[in-house]
N, C-alpha and C positions, 0 to 999 in steps of 0.2 A: 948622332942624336937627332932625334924628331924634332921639328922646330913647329912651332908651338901657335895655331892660329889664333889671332887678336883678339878681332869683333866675333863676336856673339852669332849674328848673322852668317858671317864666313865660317865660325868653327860648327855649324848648325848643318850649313850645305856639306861640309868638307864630311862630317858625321854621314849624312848619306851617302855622297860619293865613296866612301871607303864600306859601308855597309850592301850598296847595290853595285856602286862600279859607273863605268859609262853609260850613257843611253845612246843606243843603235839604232839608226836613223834611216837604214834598210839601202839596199843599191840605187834605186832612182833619187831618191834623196843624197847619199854621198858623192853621188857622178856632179850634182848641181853645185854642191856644195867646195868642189876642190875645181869645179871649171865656173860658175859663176853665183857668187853667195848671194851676190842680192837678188837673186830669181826665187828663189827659199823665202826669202822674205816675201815675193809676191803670192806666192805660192800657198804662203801662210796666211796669208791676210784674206787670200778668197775662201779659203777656210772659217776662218774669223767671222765673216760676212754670213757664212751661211750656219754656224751656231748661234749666233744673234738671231736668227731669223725665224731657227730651230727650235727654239727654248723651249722644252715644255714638253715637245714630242717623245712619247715613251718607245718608239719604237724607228728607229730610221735606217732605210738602206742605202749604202752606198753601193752606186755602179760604178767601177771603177776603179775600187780603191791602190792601185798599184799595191806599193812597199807599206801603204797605211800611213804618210806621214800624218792626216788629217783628221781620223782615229782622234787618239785623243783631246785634239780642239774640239770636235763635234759630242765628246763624252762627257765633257764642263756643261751642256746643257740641256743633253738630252738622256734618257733612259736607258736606252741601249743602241748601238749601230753592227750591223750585220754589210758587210764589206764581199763586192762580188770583184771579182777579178778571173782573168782568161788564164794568166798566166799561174800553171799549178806551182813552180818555184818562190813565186812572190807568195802565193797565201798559203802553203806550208810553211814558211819560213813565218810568216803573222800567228800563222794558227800556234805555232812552237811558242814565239816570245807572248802572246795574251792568256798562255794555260793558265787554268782557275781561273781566269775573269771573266765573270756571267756575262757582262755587259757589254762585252767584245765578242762577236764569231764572225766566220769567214766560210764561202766555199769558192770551190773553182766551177765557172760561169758563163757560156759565150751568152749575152743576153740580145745578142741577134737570132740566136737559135732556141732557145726557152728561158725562161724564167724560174724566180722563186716558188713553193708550192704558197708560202704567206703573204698577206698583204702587211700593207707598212702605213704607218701616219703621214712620212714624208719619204721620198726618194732625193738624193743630190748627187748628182754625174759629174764631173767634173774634168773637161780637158781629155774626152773621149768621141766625143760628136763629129770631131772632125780629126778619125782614126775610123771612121768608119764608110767602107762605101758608098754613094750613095744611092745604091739601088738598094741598100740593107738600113739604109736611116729612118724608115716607116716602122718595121719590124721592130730595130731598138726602140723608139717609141712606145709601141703597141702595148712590148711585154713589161715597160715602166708603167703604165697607164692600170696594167694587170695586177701587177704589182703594189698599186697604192688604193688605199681604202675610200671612197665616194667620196669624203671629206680630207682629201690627203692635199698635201705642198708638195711640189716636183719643182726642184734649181738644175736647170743647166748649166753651165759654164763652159764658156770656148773662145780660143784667140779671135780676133774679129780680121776679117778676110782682108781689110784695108790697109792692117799692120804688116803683109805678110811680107815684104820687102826686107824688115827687117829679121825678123825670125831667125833664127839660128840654122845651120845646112842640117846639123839632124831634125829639127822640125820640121823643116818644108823636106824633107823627103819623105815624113809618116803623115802633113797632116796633107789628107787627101780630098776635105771635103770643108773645107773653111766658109763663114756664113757672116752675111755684113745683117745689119739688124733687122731688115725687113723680110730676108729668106728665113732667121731664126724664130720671127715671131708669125708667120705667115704656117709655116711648119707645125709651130705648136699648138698654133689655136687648131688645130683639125682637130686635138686630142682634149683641151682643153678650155672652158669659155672662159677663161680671164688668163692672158697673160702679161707681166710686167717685166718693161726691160732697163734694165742697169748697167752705164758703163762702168772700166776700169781702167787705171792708169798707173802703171806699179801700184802700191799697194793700196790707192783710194778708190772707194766705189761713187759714183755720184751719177748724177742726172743732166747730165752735159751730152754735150753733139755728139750721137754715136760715132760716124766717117770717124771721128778723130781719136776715138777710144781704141787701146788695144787689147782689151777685151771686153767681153758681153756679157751678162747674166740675164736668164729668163725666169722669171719665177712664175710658174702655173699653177694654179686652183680651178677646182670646179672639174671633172675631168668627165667627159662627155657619154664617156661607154660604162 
């Protein structure tokens, strides 16, 4: 015999849950999630930071998007997000679980070698910057810069190079190009006349001594070309 939910609220979820089932939280999100949960919570929260920041924007690209955990935080405020990823496994598997939803698309992307044919209101990268070369960190620039409309907002996000002691053995062996605040904002002003930088410390952003922050946010306007 079914046993029979209480409150109102619980027999309400439980109705969805038995209507849609689980929500699939994609490989890079599961791997964190059974090896360290509170990093999903950080993980979430720079997300969080950058739909706050987004609100409004009808139209935003993610570089990046891995498995999409951040897809739907960024869809509470903006219009639509269009999500670039390298990996063609991660964005068919996105492409498959968003079908029908206008306001989700995806393709596969190296955006060190070309870009989008659109421009965007805002661009946000997240936890790629230092994944990449750096003889190829001009070029991912370039084609973000191409990418976004004369009045557009670009978020970077990436571990801060002073944390790196602590990092995990699978990060310090992909992240190859790590950036303490003054190489990340020295960088971006070539592309950009206004950039603002934000620490992080698990999951609060604030305006505290960068050296101590373990990670960075840059938010750039104005974009030069």
């Amino acid at each position: 015999m079914k046993k029979k939910v209480k409150t109102y609220q619980n027999r309400m979820q439980n109705i969805e849950y038995e209507n849609k089932g689980p929500v699939q939280i994609g490989p890079n999100a599961s791997y964190i999630w059974r090896t360290d949960p509170r990093h999903l919570v950080f993980l979430l929260s720079r997300y969080k930071f950058c739909s706050k920041l987004l609100e409004g924007k009808k139209k935003v690209l993610e570089v990046g998007c891995g498995d999409g955990l951040g897809i739907p935080i960024l869809l509470q405020t903006t219009g639509s997000v269009h999500g670039l990823d390298l990996e063609d496994v991660l964005i068919d598997e996105l492409k498959e679980k968003y079908r029908g939803n206008a306001k989700a698309s995806f393709s596969v992307l190296d955006i060190t070698k070309s870009r989008p044919k659109e421009q965007y209101d805002a661009v946000c990268s997240l936890d790629v910057i230092e994944h990449i070369p750096q003889k190829l960190e001009n070029k991912y620039l370039i084609n973000i810069v191409k990418s976004l409309k004369k009045d557009g907002v670009c978020i970077i996000g990436t571990p801060n190079i002073t944390a790196k002691n602590y990092a995990t053995k699978l990060s310090k062996k992909d992240h190859i190009n790590l950036k303490d605040h003054k190489s990340l904002k020295e960088l971006l002003e070539k592309y950009f006349n206004n950039v603002f930088l934000f620490s992080m410390n698990d999951e609060v952003v604030h305006t505290g001594f960068y050296p101590m922050a373990h990670y960075l946010f840059a938010v750039a306007v104005g974009r030069r070309s």
